[in-house]
VEXDREN-2710 file (C-alpha; in Angstrom, 1 decimal):
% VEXDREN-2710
k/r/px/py/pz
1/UNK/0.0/0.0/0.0
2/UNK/1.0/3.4/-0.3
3/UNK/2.9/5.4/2.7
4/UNK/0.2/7.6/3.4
5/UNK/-3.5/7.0/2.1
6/UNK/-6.9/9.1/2.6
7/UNK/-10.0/7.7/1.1
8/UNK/-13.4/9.2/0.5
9/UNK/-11.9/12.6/3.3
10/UNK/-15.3/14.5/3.7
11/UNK/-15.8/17.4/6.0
12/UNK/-19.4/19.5/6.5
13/UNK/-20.1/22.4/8.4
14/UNK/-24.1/22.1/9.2
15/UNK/-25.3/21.5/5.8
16/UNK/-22.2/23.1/4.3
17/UNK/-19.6/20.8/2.7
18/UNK/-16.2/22.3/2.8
19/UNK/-14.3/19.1/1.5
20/UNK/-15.8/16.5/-0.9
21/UNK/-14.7/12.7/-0.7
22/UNK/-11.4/13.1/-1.1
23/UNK/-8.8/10.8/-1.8
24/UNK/-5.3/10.4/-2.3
25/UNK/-2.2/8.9/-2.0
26/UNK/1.2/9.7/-0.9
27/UNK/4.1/7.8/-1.9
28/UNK/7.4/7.9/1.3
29/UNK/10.0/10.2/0.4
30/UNK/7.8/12.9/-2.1
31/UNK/7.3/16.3/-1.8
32/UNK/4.0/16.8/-3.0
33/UNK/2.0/20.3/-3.5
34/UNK/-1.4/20.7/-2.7
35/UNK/-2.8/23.4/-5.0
36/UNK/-5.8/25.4/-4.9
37/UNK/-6.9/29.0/-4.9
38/UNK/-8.0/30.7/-1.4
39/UNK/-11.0/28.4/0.0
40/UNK/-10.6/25.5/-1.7
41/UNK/-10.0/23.4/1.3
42/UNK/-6.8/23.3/1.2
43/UNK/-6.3/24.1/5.3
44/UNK/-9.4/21.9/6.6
45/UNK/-7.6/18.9/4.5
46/UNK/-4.5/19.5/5.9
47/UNK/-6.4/19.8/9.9
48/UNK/-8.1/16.6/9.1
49/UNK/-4.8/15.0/8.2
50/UNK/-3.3/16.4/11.1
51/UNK/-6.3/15.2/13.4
52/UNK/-6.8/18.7/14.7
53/UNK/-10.2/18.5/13.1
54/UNK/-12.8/15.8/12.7
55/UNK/-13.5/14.2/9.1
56/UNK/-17.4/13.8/8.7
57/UNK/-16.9/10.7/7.2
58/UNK/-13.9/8.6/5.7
59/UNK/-10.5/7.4/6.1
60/UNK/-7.0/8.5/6.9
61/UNK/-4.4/5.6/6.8
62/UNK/-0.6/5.7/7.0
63/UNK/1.7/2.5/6.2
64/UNK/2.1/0.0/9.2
65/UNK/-1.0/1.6/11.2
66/UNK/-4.6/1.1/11.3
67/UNK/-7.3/2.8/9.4
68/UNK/-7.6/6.4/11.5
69/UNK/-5.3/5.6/14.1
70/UNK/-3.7/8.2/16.0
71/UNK/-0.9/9.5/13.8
72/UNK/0.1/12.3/15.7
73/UNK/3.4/11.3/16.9
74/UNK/4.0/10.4/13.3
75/UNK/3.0/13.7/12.1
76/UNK/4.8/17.6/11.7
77/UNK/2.5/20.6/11.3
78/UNK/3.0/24.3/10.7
79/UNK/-0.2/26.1/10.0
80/UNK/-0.3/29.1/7.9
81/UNK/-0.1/31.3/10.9
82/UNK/2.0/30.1/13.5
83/UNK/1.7/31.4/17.3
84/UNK/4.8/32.0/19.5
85/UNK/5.3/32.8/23.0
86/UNK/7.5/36.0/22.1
87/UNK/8.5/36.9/25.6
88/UNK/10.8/33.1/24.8
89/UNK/14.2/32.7/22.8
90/UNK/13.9/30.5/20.0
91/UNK/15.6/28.0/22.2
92/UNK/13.4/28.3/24.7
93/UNK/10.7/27.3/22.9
94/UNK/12.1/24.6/20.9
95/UNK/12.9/22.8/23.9
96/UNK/9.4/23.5/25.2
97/UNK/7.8/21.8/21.8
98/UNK/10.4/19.1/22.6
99/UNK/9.6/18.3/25.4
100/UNK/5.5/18.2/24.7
101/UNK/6.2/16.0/22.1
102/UNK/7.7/13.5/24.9
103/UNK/11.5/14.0/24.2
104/UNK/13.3/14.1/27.1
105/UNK/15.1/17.6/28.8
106/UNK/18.0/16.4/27.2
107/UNK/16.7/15.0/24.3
108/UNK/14.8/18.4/23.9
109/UNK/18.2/20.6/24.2
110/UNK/20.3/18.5/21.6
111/UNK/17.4/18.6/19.3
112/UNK/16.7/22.2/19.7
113/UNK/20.5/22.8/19.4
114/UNK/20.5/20.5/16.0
115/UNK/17.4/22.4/14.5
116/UNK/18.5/25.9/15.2
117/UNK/21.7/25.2/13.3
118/UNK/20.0/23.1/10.4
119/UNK/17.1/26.7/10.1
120/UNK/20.1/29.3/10.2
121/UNK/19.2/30.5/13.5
122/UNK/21.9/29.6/15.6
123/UNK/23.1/32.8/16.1
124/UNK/19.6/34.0/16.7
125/UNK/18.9/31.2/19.5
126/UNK/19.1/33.4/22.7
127/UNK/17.0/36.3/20.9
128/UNK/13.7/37.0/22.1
129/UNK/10.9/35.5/19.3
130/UNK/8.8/38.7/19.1
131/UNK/12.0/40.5/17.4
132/UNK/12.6/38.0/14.8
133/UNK/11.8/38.3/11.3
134/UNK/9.1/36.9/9.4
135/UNK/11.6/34.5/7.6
136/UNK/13.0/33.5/10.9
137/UNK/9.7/32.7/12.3
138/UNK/8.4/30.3/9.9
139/UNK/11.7/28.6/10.1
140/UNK/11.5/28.4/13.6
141/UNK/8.0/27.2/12.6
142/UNK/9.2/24.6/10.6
143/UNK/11.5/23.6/12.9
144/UNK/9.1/22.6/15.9
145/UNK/7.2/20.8/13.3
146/UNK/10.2/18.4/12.8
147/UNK/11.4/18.5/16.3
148/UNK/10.1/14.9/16.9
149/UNK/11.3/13.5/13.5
150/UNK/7.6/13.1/12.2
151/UNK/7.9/10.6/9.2
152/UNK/4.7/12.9/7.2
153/UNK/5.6/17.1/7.3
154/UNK/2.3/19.1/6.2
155/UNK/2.6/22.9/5.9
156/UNK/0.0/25.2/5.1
157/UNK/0.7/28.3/2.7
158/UNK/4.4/28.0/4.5
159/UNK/5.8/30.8/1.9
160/UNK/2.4/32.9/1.4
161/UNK/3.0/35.5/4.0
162/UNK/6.4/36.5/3.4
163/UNK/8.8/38.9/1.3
164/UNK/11.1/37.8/-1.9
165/UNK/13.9/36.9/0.3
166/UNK/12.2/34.9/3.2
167/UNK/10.5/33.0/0.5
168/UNK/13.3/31.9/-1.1
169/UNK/15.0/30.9/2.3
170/UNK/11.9/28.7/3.2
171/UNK/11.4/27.2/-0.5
172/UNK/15.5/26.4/-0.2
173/UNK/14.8/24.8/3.4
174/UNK/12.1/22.6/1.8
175/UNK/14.1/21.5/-0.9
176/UNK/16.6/19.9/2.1
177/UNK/13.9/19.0/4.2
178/UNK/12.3/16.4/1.0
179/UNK/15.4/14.6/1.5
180/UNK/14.7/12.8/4.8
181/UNK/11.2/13.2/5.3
182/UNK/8.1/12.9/3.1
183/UNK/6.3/16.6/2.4
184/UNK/2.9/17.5/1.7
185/UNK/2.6/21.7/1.7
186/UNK/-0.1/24.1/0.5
187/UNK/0.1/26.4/-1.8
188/UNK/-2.1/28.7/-4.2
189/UNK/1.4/29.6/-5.9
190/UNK/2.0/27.7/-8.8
191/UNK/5.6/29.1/-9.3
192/UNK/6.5/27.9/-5.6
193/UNK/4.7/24.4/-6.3
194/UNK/6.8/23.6/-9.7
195/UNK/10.0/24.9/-7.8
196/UNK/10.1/22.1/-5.3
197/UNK/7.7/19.4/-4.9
198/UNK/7.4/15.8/-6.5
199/UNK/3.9/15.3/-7.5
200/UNK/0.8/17.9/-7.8
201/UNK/-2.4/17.7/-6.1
202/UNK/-5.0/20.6/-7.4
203/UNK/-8.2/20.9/-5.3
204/UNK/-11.0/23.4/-6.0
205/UNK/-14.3/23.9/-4.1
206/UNK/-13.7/21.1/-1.9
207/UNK/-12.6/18.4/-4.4
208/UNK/-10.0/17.1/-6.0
209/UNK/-9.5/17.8/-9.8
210/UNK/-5.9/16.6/-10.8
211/UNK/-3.4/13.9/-8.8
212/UNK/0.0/13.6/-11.1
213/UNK/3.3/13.4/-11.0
214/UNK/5.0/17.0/-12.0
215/UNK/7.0/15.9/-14.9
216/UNK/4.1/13.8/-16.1
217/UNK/2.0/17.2/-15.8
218/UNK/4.8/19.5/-17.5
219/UNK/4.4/17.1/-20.1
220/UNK/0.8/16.6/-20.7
221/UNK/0.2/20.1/-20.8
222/UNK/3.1/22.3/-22.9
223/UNK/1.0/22.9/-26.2
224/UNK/1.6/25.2/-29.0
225/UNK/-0.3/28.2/-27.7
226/UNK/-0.5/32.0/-29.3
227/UNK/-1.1/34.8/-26.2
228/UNK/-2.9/38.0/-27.2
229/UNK/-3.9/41.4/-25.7
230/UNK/-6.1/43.8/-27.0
231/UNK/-7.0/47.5/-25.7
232/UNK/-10.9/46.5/-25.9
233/UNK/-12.7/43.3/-24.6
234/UNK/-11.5/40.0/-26.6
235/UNK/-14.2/38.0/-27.0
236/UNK/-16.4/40.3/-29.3
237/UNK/-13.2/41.0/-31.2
238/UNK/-12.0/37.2/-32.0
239/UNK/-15.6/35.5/-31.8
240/UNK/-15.1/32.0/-34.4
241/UNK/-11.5/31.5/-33.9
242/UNK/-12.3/28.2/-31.4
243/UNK/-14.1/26.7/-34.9
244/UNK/-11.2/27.1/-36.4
245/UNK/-9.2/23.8/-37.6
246/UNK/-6.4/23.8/-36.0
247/UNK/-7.5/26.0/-32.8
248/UNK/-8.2/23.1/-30.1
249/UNK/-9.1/25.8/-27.1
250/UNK/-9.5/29.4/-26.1
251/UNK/-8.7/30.8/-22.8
252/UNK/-10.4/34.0/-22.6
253/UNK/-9.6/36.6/-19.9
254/UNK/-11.6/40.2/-20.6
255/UNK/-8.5/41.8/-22.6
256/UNK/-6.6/38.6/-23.0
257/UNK/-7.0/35.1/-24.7
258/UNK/-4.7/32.2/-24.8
259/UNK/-5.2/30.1/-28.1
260/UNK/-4.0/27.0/-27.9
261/UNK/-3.3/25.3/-31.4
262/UNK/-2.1/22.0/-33.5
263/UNK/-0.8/24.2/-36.1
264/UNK/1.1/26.7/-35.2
265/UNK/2.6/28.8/-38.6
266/UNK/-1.0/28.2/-40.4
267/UNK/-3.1/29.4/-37.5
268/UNK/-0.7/32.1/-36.5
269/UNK/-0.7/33.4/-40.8
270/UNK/-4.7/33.4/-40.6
271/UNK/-4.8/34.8/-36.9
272/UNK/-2.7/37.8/-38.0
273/UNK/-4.6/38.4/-41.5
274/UNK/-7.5/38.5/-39.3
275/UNK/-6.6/41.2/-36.6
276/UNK/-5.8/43.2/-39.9
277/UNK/-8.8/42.7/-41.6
278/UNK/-10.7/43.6/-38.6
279/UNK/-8.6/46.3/-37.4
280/UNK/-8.2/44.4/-34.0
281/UNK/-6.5/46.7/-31.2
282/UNK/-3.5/44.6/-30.3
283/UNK/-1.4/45.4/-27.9
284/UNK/0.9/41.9/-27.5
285/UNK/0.7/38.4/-29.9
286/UNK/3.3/36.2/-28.6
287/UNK/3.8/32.7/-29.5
288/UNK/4.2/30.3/-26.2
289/UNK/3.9/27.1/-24.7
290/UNK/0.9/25.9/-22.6
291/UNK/2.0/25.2/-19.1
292/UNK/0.6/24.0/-15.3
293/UNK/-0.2/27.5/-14.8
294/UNK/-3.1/27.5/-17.7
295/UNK/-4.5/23.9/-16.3
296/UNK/-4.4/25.7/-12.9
297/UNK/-6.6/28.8/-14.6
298/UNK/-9.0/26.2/-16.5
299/UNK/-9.4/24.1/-13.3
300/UNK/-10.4/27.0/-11.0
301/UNK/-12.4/28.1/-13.8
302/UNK/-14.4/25.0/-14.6
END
């Protein structure tokens, strides 16, 4: 069986249903992104895996335990807003987490010693939390998640909050982390999602809508595709271009449209004779490849 397995993962609220028989698998070792645009579900999934929160109904299994055993020894978790105690050092309160998650005082200190180190903050251990940076912080975050060397690490939005450079320091961290521990981490950033994970989960509105591998993704979905802007709405302006042969898909935004096509030098000839024929007001025609970012758009779109 795979490492980690959740099957059928429904959660309502009253008569609301926030996530929608879900399922999925993770395979030991993966970083794996869960993508979806803000209320998706992507945070109640991530609480249910974590057993913070109560699934309505189905099942949460994990390789060597029972079906919806208690896996919370087995599990790391940084939300997407962390709380500290900032009157404590970033020692301090590693030690603390330590110990909560049963390690013993000693245990705890080495630990805390090994993570501050590992996150960069060694030099920062002694220094009151509340005068860290954000980038510090959600290492520090990350590193109580892995105090107790949990074999599953979830982390919800763990970049979305923060500038360029404590971005890039978290996205780098996770990139080491994959290596000795299985990842699954939120996201609505498809940018931060191709940079470092394994495998791609998109959820929208509760449910899943695309499990793959990255590369098999990347693959599947870089078509020949023209990009256009106009100064006025598109649609009017380039209405019977999708009957075209040749033209397989439009995405339309209200001043943009991506065409994605079979043949690229014939559609983009008749394409241009058109927008001068019709006096079009173009602003950009560039020729591109498709990519995970336009499945993201037509996923979230329906």
């Amino acid at each position: 069986m795979p490492f980690f397995q959740v099957e059928q993962l429904t959660k309502k609220f009253g008569e609301t249903t926030v996530v929608d028989r879900v399922s999925f698998s993770l395979e030991e070792g993966r970083c794996v992104a869960l993508l979806g645009p803000n209320g998706a579900g992507k945070t109640t999934t991530l609480k249910m895996l974590t057993q913070l929160l109560n699934p309505t109904s189905g099942t949460i299994q994990m390789d060597g335990y029972e079906q919806n055993a208690d896996l919370r020894t087995q599990i790391g978790y940084l939300p997407q807003y962390p709380i500290f105690h900032n009157w404590m050092s970033g020692k301090e309160f590693l030690e603390y987490v330590g110990k909560l998650t049963h390690l013993t005082p000693t245990e705890a200190k080495v630990r805390a010693c090994e993570l501050l180190e590992m996150m960069g903050l060694a030099d920062a251990a002694n220094r009151r939390i509340g005068k860290y940076s954000g980038g510090m912080k959600q290492r520090l975050g990350i590193a109580q998640a892995i105090i107790h060397r949990p074999k599953l690490l979830l982390l919800d939005e763990p970049v979305s909050a923060l500038d360029p450079f404590g971005r890039r320091e978290v996205l780098e961290l996770i990139r080491e982390l994959k290596k000795d521990t299985t990842i699954l981490f939120s996201t609505h950033v498809l940018n931060d999602a191709e940079e470092v994970s394994d495998d791609i989960i998109i959820i929208n509105q509760g449910e899943i809508k695309v499990a793959e591998r990255l590369h098999t993704l990347q693959e599947q979905h870089q078509q020949p595709m023209i990009s256009l802007q106009t100064k006025a709405p598109i649609h009017p302006l380039i209405k019977g271009w999708e009957d075209w042969d040749g033209v397989t898909e439009i995405i339309y935004e209200e001043y943009a449209a991506k065409v994605v096509v079979t043949e690229m030098e014939a559609i983009k000839k008749k394409m241009l004779a058109d927008i001068v024929a019709k006096d079009i007001p173009l602003i950009a025609f560039e020729v591109q490849k498709s990519s995970l970012e336009d499945l993201f758009m037509k996923v979230v779109r329906g």
